[in-house]
N, C-alpha and C positions, 0 to 999 in steps of 0.2 A: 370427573374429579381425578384431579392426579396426583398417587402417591409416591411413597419416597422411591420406589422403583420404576419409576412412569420414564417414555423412553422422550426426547426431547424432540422436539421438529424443525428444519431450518427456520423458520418464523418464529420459534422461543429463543434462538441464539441472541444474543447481546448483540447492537449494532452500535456505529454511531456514523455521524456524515462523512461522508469521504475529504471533503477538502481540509478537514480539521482532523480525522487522522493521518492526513499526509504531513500538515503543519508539526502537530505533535510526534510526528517520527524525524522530521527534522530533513527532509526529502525537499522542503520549501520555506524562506524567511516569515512567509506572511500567508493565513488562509486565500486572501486575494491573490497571490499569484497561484497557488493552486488553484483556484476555481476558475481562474481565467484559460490556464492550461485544460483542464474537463473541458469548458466551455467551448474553445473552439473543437474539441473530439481527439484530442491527442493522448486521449486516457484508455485502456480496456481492463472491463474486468473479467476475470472469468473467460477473456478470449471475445466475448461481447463489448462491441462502444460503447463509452458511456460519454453523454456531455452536461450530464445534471452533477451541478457540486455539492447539491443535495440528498445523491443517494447512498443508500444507508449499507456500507461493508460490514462484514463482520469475520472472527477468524475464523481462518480456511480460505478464505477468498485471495484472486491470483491476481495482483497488478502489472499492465504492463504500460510504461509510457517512457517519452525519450527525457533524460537530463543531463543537460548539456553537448557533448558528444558521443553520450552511448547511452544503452538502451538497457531499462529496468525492469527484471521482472522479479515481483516481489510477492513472496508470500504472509498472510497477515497473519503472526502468533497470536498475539492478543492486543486488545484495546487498551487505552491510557484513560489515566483520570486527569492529567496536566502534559504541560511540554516540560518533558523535564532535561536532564545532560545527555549530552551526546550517548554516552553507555548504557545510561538507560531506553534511551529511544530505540538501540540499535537490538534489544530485547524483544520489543514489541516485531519483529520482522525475520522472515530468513529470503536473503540475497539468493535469488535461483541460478542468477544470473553472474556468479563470480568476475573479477577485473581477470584479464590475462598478465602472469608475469609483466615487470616491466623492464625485465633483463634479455625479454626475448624477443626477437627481430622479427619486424614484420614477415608475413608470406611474401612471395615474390622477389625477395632481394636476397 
């Protein structure tokens, strides 16, 4: 029985599928393109593959996959109830993985 001090376990954390909290963070237009990107293995979490777009994140969890020309690694704040605006989505997440200036020159030149 657990009371109001009881400590919580990864398996009582709140989850929900991964391809519909990438949708709802706004990281992809459509759950099918998410799930089709999982599915061929282009997704990790935790540092682990994942290729089910059925499997269940929750916060604390570490995404890493490529969009577009560079590469995302994303940590999960919290889960959504909708897809909501942009500034709200961008709540739900912290960018590990910052853009570089775009005032500054590539390496090598």
């Amino acid at each position: 029985m657990a009371g109001p001090g009881a400590k919580t376990t990864l398996a009582d954390r709140p989850k929900v599928r991964l391809d519909k909290w990438l949708f709802q963070a706004r990281f992809f237009k459509g759950r099918e393109l998410a799930a089709d990107m999982i599915g061929q293995g282009h997704l990790r979490i935790n540092g682990q593959r994942c290729a089910k777009a059925g499997h269940a994140v929750a916060p604390g969890d570490v995404l890493t996959f490529a969009q577009g020309n560079r590469i995302r690694v994303i940590r999960i704040l919290q889960l959504a109830e909708r897809r909501g605006p942009a500034s709200e989505a961008q709540g739900l997440y912290l960018d590990l993985a910052p853009e570089a200036p775009k005032d500054e020159a590539p390496i090598g030149d």
